[in-house]
N, C-alpha and C positions, 0 to 999 in steps of 0.2 A: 603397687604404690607409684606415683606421681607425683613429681616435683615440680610447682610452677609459682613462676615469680608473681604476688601478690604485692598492688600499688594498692596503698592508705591514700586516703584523699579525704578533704575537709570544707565545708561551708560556711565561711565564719559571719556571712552578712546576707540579708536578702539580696534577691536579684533586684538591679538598678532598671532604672525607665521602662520603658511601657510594655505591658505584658507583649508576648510577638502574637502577630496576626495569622489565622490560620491558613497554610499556605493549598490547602485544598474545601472547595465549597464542600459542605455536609462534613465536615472532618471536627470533632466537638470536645471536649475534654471531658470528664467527670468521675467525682466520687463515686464508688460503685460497693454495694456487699454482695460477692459473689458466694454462690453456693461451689461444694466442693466439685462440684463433675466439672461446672463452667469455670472456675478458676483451675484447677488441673488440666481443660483443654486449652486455654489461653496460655499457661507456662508451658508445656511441651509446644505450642505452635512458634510462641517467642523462642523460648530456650531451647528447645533440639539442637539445632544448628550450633549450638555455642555450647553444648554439654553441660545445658543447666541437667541438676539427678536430685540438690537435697533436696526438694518438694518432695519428691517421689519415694525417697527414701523413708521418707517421715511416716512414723504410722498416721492411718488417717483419724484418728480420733484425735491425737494431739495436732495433726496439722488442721483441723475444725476447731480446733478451740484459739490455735493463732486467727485464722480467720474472722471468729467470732468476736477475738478483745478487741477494745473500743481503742486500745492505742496502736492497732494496723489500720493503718486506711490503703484501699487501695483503687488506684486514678486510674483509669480505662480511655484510653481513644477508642473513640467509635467513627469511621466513615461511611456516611448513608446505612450507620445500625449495624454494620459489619463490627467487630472488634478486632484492630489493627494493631495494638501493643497496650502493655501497662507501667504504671510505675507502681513501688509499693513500698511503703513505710511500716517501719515499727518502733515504736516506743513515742508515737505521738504525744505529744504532750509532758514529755519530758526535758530536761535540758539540752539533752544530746538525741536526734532524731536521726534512724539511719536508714537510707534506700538500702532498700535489698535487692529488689531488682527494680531493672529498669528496660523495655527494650521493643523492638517493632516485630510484628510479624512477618518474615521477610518479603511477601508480596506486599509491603509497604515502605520498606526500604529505600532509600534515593529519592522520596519526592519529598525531604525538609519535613519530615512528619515527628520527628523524635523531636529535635530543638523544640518542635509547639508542645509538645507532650509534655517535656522533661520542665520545660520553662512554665507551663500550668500547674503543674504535680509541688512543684519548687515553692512558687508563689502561697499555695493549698497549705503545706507543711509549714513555711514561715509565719501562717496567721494565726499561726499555735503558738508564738515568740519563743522557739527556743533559744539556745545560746549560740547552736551551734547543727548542721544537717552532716554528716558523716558517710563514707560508703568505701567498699575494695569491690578492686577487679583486677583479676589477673591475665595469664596468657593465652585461656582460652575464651577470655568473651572478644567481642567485636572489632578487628582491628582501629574500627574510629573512638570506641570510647570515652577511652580519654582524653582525647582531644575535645570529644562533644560537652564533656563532665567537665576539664579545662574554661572552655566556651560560655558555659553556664555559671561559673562561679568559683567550681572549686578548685583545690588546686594539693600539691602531692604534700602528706606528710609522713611518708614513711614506705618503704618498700620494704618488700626480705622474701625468701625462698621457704614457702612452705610446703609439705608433702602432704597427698590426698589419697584415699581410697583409689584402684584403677576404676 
């Protein structure tokens, strides 16, 4: 078992002014339905690094059938058709919509690629009018996070020390 500090955080308004411009040519945003093998190698390329495991965890029949409802969407950058990170919602369409993940491939890291992503992905999810976009991260995702999550909108409503599986 593992004890790591888990930041709540919250979206309570769309993103203000103009969507951001992409800060590389061919770098594109989009709704994507991936099948299981392409979504399982897009989260182990993003999440390795940062010990994303519940994907993995999940049997794959139930984690198929998340992928399948119609209230996950999940946002894909693609550079020149490469896939370079995702964002992913669930419970679209509902009042409270929550990123579950979010994050770059790391040979895409440092070139302002998340901000366009997270800032696309954001926009996507707001035109579904919920009340409210929600998400946690803790100690071991990215140390900019939350600062990027900060940047974008949200902002802390809750921290506390939960324990995990090793």
């Amino acid at each position: 078992m593992v004890d790591l500090l888990v930041t709540y955080m919250e979206m309570p308004v769309p993103p203000q002014g103009a969507p951001r411009a992409s800060p590389l040519p061919g770098a594109i945003v989009a709704r994507e339905r991936l099948g299981l093998s392409s979504y399982l190698d897009l989260y182990q390329a993003v999440g390795g690094p940062v010990q994303w495991d519940q994907r993995l965890r999940m049997p794959k029949v139930e984690l198929e059938t998340v992928l399948a409802a119609t209230s996950t969407h999940i946002h894909v950058l693609r550079v020149d058709g490469e896939a370079a990170g995702f964002c992913e919602f669930n419970n679209v369409g509902e009042a409270a919509i929550e990123l579950v993940h979010f994050g770059l491939v790391p040979a895409f890291q440092g070139k302002r690629l998340g901000p366009f992503l997270l800032d696309r992905a954001l926009r996507a999810a707001w035109s579904h009018r919920p009340k409210r976009l929600w998400l946690h991260t803790d100690t071991h995702d990215h140390p900019a996070a939350q600062s990027v999550y900060g940047r974008a909108g949200f902002c802390v409503y809750a921290q506390r020390t939960e324990t995990f599986p090793d």
